[in-house]
Phi, psi and omega in degrees: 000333187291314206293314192275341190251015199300325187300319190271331188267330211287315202295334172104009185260013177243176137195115176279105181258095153303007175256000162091347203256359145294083189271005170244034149248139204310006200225104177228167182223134167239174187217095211257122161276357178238155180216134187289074147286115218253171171282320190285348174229035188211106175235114157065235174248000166271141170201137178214072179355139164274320163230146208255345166157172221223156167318126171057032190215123142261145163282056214295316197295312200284322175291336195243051160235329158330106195216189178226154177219158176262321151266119203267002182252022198240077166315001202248346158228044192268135200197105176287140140013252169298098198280105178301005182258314189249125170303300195282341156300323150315309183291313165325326199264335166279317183327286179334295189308297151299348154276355174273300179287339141333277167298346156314298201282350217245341201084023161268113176195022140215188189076177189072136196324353194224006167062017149243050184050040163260170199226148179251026188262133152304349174275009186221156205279007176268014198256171187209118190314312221273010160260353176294156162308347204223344139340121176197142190283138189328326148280354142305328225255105168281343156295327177255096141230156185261151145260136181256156167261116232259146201228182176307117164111326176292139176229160170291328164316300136007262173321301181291350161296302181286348161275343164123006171283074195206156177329134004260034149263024172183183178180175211318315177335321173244052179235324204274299188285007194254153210274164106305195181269012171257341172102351206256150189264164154326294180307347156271358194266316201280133179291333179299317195074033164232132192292335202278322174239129148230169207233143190277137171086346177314154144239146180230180182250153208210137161329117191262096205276302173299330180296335165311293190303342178288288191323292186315305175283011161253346177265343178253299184282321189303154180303139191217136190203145193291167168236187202315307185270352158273356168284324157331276148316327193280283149033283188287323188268352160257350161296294172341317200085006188264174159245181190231348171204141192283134173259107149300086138011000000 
């Protein structure tokens, strides 16, 4: 946090405590180990928090639990986002996360694609994946996908249970409709052309969980710095005295 805020610590219009014991300033960052986990972010063993943290709040329980599966009722083939074996990727994904909610509290709270002072470069600590260009949410994302093959005993029901396409964001329905990386849906593959009959050796396109998992960490994890005019904001709104959340002491 010194490193992102450095423009601001240096002038002497900052100061950062770590130790928790100003407790009567309006700019407080807390750092929460617990998470509402719900059936709409939680399947089995797959899980994936929607938020990663709030003005002045990181989820820590949420960065570092964030995964992907192939199977989701298959702990074994499950690989969180933020890999918990290397320490400087948790730790990056928190830094990051707090300096992002940081400046939330600093008055980046407008402007930007989404008129809350997010940003959509992976290089700035303001960014938020679901603005990137090439972003597209896991039953969308038609660029990372594999073919899987169809075996003995498979059903689209089945299947869609285990990549995570199942009730309440989804069912078999969008497995049958979902594109590959060729542009062509399922429903175009199976040769009978009834979701009801499939054939051992078919193949359909099925979500590609390490290329997901590469994207999400080149985009998340890569080097990141405020740029002129967010330094710029923050500048003005601490001079100002104002805040963006009523803090209680």
């Amino acid at each position: 946090m010194e490193t992102a805020f450095a423009a601001l610590i240096g002038s002497n219009e900052l100061r950062i405590d770590f130790t928790g014991s100003t407790r009567d300033s309006p700019y407080q960052l807390s750092f929460q180990t617990g998470y509402a986990w719900t059936p709409v972010n939680r399947d089995r063993n797959w899980y994936r928090p929607g938020i990663a943290g709030v003005t002045g709040q990181v989820n820590i329980e949420a960065l570092r639990r964030r995964n992907f599966c192939r199977d989701v009722g298959d702990q074994q083939t499950c690989e969180p986002v933020v890999r918990g074996e290397l320490a400087h990727e948790l730790g990056q994904s928190i830094a990051y996360t707090a300096n992002h909610e940081a400046g939330h509290l600093f008055g980046l709270v407008s402007g930007g694609p989404d008129g809350s002072g997010h940003s959509s470069d992976p290089r700035n600590y303001m960014f938020v994946n679901s603005l990137h260009a090439e972003y597209a949410p896991y039953l969308l994302d038609h660029r990372r996908t594999t073919k899987y093959r169809i075996r003995q005993g498979d059903n689209l029901s089945r299947i869609a249970q285990r990549i995570g396409f199942c009730p309440p964001l989804a069912t078999w329905t969008t497995l049958y409709d979902f594109k590959g990386q060729d542009g062509r849906r399922n429903r175009d593959l199976l040769r009978s052309r009834d979701p009801n009959l499939i054939y051992p050796g078919e193949e359909i396109w099925i979500p590609d969980i390490p290329a997901r998992l590469a994207y999400m960490r080149s985009l998340e994890l890569c080097d990141k710095q405020f740029n002129s005019l967010q330094i710029a904001t923050m500048r003005s709104f601490l001079a100002s005295g104002r805040t963006v959340v009523e803090i209680n002491p």
